[in-house]
TIZAVO-111986 format. One record per residue: residue in three letters; y, z, x of N, C-alpha, C in turn. Coordinates in steps of 0.02 Angstrom, whole numbers, plus 50000, padded with zeros to 5 digits. Atoms other than C-alpha are relative to their C-alpha. Layout:
// residues N
alaYZXYZXYZX
...
***
This chain:
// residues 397
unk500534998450047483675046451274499874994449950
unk500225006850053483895032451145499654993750025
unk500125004349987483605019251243499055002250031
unk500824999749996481775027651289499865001049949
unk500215001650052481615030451104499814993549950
unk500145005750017481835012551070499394997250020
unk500815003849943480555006951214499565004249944
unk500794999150003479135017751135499864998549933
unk500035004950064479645011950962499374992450005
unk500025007949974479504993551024499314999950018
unk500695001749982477854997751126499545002249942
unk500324996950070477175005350958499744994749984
unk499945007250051477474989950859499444992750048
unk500385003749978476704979650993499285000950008
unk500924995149977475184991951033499734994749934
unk500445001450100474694988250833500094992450001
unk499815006750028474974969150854500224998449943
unk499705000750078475674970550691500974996050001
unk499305003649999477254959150654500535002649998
unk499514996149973478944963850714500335000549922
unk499515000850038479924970050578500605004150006
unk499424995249980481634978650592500065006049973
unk500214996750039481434988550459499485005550043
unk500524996349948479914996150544500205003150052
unk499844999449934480574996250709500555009049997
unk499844996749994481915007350655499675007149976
unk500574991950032480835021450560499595001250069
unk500534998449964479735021550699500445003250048
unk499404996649975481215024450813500325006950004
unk499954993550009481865036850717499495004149994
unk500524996350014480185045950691499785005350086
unk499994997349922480065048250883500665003250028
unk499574996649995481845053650883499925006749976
unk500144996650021481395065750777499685007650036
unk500344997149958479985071550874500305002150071
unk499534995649966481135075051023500455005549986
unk499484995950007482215084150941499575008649984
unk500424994450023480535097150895499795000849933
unk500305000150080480285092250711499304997449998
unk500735004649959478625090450725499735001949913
unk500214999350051478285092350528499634993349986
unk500655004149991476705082450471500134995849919
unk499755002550075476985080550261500565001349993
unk499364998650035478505079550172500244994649951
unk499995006250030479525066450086499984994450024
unk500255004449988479015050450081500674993949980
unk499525005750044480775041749994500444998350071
unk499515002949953481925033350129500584997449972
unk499605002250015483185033350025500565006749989
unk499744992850038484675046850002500015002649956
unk499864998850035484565058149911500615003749969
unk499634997250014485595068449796499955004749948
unk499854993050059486025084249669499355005150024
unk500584996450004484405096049653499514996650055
unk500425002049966483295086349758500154999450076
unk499924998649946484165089149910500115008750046
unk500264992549987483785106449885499525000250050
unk500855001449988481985102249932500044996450061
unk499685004649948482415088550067500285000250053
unk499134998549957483715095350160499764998250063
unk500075001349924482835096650336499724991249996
unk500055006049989482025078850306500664995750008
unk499415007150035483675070150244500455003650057
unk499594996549916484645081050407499774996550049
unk500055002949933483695074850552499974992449977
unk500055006649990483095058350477500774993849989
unk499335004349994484995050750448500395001450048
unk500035000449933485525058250608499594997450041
unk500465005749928484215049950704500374991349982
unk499755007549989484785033350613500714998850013
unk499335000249993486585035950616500064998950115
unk499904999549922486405038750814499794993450038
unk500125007649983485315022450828500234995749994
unk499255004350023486805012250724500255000150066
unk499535001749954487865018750865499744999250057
unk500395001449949486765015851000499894991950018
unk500315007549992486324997550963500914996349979
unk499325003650013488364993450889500285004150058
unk499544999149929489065000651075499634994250039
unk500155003549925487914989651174499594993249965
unk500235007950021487594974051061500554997849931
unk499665001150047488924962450955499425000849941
unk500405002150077488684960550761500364994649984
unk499575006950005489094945350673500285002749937
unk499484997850040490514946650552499704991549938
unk500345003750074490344935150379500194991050037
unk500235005049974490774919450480499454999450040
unk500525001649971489364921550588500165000250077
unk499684997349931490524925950747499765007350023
unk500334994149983489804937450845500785004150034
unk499294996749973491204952450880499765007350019
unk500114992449986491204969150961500315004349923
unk499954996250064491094983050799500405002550009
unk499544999250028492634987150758500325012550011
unk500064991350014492345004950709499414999549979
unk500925000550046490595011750615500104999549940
unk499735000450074491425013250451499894993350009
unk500095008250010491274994350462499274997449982
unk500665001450051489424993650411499635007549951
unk500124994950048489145011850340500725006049971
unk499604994250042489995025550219500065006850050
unk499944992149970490555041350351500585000649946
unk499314995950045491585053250235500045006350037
unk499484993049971492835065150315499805005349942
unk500084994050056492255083450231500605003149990
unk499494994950039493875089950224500584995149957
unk499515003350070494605075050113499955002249929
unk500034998650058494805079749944499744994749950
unk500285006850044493675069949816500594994749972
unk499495006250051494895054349739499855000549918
unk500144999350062495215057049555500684995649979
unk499655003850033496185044049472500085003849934
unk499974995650071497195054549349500874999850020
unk499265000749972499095056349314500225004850029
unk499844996949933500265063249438500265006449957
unk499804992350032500755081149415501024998649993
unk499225000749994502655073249469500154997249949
unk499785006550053502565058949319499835001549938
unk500004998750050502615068049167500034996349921
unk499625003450071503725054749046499684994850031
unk499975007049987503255035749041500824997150037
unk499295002049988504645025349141500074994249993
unk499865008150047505055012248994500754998750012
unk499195001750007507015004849010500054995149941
unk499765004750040506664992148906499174996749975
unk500595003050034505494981648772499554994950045
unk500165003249932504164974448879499554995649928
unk500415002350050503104969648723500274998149933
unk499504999150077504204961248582499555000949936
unk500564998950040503584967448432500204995549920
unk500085005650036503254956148269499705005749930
unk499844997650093503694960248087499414999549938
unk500235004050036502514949548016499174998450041
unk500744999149943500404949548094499654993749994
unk500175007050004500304931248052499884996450070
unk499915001349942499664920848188500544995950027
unk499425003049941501014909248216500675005050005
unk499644995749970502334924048226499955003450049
unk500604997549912501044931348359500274994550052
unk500055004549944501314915548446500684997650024
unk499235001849961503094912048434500345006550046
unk499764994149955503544929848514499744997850068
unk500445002749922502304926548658500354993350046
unk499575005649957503084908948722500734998250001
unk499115001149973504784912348684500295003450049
unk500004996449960505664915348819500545006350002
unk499554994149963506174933548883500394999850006
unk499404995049998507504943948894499985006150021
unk499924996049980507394954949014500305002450078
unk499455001049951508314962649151499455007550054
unk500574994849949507214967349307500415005650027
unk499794993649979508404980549385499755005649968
unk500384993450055507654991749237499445001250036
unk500894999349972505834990249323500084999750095
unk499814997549934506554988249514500145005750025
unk499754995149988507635001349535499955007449946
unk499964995450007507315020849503500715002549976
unk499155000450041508665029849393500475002950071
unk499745001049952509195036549575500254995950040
unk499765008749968509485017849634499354999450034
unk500705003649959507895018549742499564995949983
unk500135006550011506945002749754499115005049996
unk500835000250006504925000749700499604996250046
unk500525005049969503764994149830499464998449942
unk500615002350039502434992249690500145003549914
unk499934997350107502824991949464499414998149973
unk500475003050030501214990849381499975002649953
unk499904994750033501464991649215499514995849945
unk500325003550067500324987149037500275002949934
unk499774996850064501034989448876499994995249929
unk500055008050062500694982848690500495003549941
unk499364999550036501924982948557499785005949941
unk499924993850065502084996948393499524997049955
unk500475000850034500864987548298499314997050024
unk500765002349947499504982948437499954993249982
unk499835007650010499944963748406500094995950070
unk499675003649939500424959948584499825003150040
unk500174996149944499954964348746500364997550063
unk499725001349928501034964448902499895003650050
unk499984995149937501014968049089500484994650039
unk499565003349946502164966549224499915002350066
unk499964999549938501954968449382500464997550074
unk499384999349952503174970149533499585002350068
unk500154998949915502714968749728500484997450025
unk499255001649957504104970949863499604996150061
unk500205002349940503824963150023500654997150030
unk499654999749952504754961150176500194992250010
unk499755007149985505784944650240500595001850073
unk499565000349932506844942550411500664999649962
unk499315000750040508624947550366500394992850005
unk499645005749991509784935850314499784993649982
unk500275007249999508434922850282500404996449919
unk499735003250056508954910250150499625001049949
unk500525000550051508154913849986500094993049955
unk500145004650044508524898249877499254994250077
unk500594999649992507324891650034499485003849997
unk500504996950016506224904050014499674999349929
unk500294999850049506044901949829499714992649977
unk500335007950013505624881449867499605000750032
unk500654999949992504264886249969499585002649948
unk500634996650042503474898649848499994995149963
unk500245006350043503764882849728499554996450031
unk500565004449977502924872449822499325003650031
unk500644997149998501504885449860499804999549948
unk500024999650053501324887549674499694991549987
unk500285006150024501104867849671499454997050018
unk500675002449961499624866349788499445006049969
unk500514997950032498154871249670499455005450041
unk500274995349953497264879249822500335005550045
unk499494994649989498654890249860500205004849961
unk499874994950065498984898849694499455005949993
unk500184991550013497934912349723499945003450049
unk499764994049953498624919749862500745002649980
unk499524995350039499964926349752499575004749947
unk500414995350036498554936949700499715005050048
unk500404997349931498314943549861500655001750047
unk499484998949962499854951049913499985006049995
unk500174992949986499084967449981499934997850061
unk500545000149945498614969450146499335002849982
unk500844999050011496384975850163500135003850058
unk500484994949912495784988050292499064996249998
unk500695004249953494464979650382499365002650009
unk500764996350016492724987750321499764998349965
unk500485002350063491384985850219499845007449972
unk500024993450047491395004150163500545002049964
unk499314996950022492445014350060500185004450054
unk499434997249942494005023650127500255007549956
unk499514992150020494945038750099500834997149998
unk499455001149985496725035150098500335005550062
unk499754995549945497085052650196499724995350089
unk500355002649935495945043250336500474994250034
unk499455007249989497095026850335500515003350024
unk499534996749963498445038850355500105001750051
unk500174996949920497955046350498499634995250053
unk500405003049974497155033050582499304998750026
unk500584999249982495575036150572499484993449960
unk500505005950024494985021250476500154991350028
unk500005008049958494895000250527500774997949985
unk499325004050016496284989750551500214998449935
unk499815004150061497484981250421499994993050017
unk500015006250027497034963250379500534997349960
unk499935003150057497774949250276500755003349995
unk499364995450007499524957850312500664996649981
unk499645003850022500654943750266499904991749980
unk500205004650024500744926350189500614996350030
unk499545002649955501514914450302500334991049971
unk499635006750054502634899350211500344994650037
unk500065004649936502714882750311499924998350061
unk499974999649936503204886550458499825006250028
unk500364992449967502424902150569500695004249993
unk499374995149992504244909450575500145003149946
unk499734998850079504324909550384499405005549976
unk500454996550033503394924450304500285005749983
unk499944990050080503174939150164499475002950043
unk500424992449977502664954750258499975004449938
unk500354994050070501534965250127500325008850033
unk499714990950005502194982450103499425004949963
unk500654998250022500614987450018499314999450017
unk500444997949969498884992750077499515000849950
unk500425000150035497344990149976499225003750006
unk500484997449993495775002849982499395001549954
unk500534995450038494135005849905499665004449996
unk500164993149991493915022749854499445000549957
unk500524997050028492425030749782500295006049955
unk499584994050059493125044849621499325002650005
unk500434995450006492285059349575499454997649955
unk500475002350033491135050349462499604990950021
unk500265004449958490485039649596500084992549992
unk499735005650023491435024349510500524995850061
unk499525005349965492425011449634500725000349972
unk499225001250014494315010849632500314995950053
unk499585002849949495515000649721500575003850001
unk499434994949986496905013249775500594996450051
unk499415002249969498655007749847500475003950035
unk499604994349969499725016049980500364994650042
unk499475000349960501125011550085499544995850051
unk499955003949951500814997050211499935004850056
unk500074995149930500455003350406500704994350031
unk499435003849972502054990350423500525007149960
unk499654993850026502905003150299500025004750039
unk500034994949945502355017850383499905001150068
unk499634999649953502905012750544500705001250004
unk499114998849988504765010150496500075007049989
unk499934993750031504795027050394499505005150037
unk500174994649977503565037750495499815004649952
unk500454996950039502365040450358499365001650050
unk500554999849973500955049950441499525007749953
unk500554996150047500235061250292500245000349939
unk499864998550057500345064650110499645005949955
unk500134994250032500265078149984499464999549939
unk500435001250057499115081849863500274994549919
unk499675002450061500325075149711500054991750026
unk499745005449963500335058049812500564997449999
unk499334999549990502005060849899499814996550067
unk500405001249935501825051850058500655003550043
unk499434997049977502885060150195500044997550088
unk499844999449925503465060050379499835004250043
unk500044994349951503185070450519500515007049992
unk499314996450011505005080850470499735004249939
unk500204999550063503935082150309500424998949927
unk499654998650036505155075650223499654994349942
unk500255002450033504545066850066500474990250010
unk499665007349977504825046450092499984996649952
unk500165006650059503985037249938499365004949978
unk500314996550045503155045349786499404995149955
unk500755003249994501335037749731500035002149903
unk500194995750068501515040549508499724995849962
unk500645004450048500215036749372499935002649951
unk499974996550064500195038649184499324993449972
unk500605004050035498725031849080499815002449941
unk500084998650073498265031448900499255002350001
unk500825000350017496405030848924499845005850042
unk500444994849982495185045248933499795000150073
unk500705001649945493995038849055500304998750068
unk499645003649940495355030849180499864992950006
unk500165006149978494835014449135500754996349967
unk499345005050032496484999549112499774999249944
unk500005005950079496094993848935500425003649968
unk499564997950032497375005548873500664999350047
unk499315001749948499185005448934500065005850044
unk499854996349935499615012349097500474999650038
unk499514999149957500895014049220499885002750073
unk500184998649913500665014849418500764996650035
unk499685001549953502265015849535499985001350068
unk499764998649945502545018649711500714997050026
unk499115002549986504505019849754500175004250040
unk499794994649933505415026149892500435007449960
unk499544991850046506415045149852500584997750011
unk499205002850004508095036749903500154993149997
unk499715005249986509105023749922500354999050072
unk499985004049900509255024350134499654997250005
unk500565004349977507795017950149500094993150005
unk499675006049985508935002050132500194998250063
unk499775000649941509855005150278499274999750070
unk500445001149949508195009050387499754991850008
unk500505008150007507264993350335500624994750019
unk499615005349973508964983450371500095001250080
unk499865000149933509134991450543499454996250044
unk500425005349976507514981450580499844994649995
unk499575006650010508404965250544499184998049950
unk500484999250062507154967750371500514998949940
unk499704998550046507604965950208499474999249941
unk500544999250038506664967850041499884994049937
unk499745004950044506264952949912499495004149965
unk500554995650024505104958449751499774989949964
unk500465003350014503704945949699499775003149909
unk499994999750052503674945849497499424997149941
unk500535002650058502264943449364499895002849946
unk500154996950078502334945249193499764995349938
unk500185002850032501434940349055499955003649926
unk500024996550067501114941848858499444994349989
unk500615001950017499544939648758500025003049935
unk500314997150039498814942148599499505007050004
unk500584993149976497854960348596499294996250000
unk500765001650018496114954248617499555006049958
unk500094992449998495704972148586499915001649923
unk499734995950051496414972948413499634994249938
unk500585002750053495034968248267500254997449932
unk499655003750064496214964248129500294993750028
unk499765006949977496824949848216499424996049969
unk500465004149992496254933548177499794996750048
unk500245002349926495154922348299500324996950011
unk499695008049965496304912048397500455006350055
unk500044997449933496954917148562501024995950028
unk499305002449992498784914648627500395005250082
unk499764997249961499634919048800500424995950043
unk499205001749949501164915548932499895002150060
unk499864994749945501304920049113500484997750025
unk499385002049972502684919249207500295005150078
unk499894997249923503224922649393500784998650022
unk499374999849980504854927049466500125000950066
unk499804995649943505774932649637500505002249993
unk499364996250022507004942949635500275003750089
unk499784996549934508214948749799500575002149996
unk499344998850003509784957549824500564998150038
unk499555005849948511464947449876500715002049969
unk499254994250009513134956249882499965004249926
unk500194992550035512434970549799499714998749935
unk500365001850087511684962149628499474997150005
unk500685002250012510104958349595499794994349972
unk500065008250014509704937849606499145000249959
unk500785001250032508054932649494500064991650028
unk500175006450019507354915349505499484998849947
unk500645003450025505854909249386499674993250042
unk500165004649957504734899749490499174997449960
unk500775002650019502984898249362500275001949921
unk499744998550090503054896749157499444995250015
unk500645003850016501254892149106499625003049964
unk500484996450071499944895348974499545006750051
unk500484996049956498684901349135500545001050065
unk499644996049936499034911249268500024997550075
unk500115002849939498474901049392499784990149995
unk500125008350032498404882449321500514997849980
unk499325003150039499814870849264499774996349937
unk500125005350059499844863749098499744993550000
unk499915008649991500044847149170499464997150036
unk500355001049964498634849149278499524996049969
***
């Protein structure tokens, strides 16, 4: 049927000698789809665009057949013709989620809000030193002196269980300072040597066009729409991309343990949402999660807990927040070692003046600083591998 809907499209467009446009082509398409199907309505609306709320009161049968007719022509023309991808390579489509929005109806809208499990903040220690005195150079000597702090507090759960992902923001008792730290685990071939490992990341860190793929230590699902996370779960959405960062040699690499999605919230706002790696939930035999974002196993036994505390109303970062995902035990050691795995964590923390905070005076002051951290007869090794004003620039540069 489609493919004679196309032809009389096509002979349409030609009948009218009128110039080919695609645009066209497809309305006309669908219009004759339409007309097969027995909609043979004459007026109606005239918008080609979706609608929504009240006005799809009114609509309904237009905005029913006419995005089924195009949805069917999408898959009609992406089964039996490549598309070109952003290099300009032509590739068989993937999935359809790869150029439009299908949403699963029985996912539950995404609401970025805190977890029903994460009641208390989980502070161990001063992340934001705080300053006696609101002068700026006391502002400034806190900020570049260096730390004192001891990552096992922000690694490890008071159960011992490790964090695949610490994201934390916090500013000091008199809103003078502003810190965040952030913590990503990722995978390494057991046994590998870390003092090499921590001279490559140096020397990634030193090649100016390399420093910002330590900003990019997620894996992507492979679409141009948003996702669901239940969908990723279950496999119903595109591959994982971008899944590790590979350090001189092809043998040498950080497997991401984290999974990067853009969700759509109930107030039709964009989020980037984080879940468990599809490298993760292979070892562990994550294949669904609970409403409280618990992710679990087939056994259903709970594997790694998803928690989120936030100061701000709205759900936007400019106030302090807190986002973990950590496993529920401490086996999860033993699994990930039985697959000659082991876990290193990828470290970024920084301090700043509040920009935020209006009694300040104008002048501007900040630190960042990058660590690794791995475990080696049972204690927890740090290195410092970046100390710089910017996050992604050297002083010296």
């Amino acid at each position: 049927m489609i493919p004679i809907i196309t032809m009389l499209a096509y002979s349409q467009i030609i009948g009218q000698s009128i110039p080919f446009d695609i645009d066209e082509f497809f309305w006309l398409a669908s219009l004759h789809f339409l007309k097969n199907l027995g909609f043979d309505r004459i007026e109606g609306n005239t918008s080609k665009e979706k609608s929504h709320g009240f006005r799809s009161k009114v609509f309904t049968y237009e905005e029913k057949y006419t995005w089924l007719s195009v949805n069917c022509l999408k898959a009609y023309f992406n089964d039996n013709f490549p598309v070109t991808n952003e290099s300009k390579k032509k590739i068989s489509l993937p999935s359809y989620d790869y150029l439009v929005d299908f949403k699963n109806p029985i996912n539950p809208v995404y609401i970025l809000r805190d977890s029903k499990t994460f009641n208390k903040w989980k502070i161990n220690e001063n992340l934001a030193p705080e300053v006696l005195d609101m002068n700026t150079e006391c502002i400034k000597k806190e900020i570049v002196k260096e730390p004192i702090l001891d990552f096992s507090k922000w690694i490890f759960t008071d159960n011992g269980s490790p964090v695949l992902f610490h994201d934390i923001s916090l500013k000091n008792s008199n809103k003078t300072i502003s810190s965040h730290l952030e913590i990503t685990a990722c995978l390494v071939s057991k046994n590998f040597d870390k003092e090499l490992l921590e001279r490559y990341l140096v020397a990634k860190l030193d090649n100016f066009l390399e420093r910002d793929d330590f900003d990019r230590l997620f894996c992507e699902i492979d679409s141009k729409s948003e996702q669901h996370p239940f969908d990723i779960l279950n496999s119903f959405s595109g591959r994982e991309i971008n899944t590790e960062m590979k350090l001189m040699e092809a043998k040498n690499r950080l497997i991401f343990t984290i999974t990067t999605c853009k969700v759509k919230s109930v107030n039709d706002e964009n989020h980037y949402f984080k879940l468990p790696s599809e490298k993760i939930r292979s070892i562990f035999g994550i294949n669904h999660s609970s409403e409280n974002l618990e992710y679990l196993n087939s056994k259903n036994e709970i594997v790694i807990t998803h928690i989120f505390k936030n100061n701000s109303h709205d759900n936007q970062r400019y106030d302090d927040y807190q986002e973990i995902l950590t496993f529920e035990n401490e086996k999860c050691f033993e699994l990930i070692k039985s697959h000659n795995l082991e876990l290193v964590w990828l470290i970024e923390y920084s301090l700043s003046k509040n920009p935020h905070n209006k009694e300040l005076s104008n002048f501007y002051c900040q630190k960042f600083r990058r660590y690794i951290c791995w475990i080696e007869d049972n204690q927890l090794q740090s290195r410092k591998i970046w100390d710089e004003y910017f996050k992604s620039h050297k002083d010296k540069d």
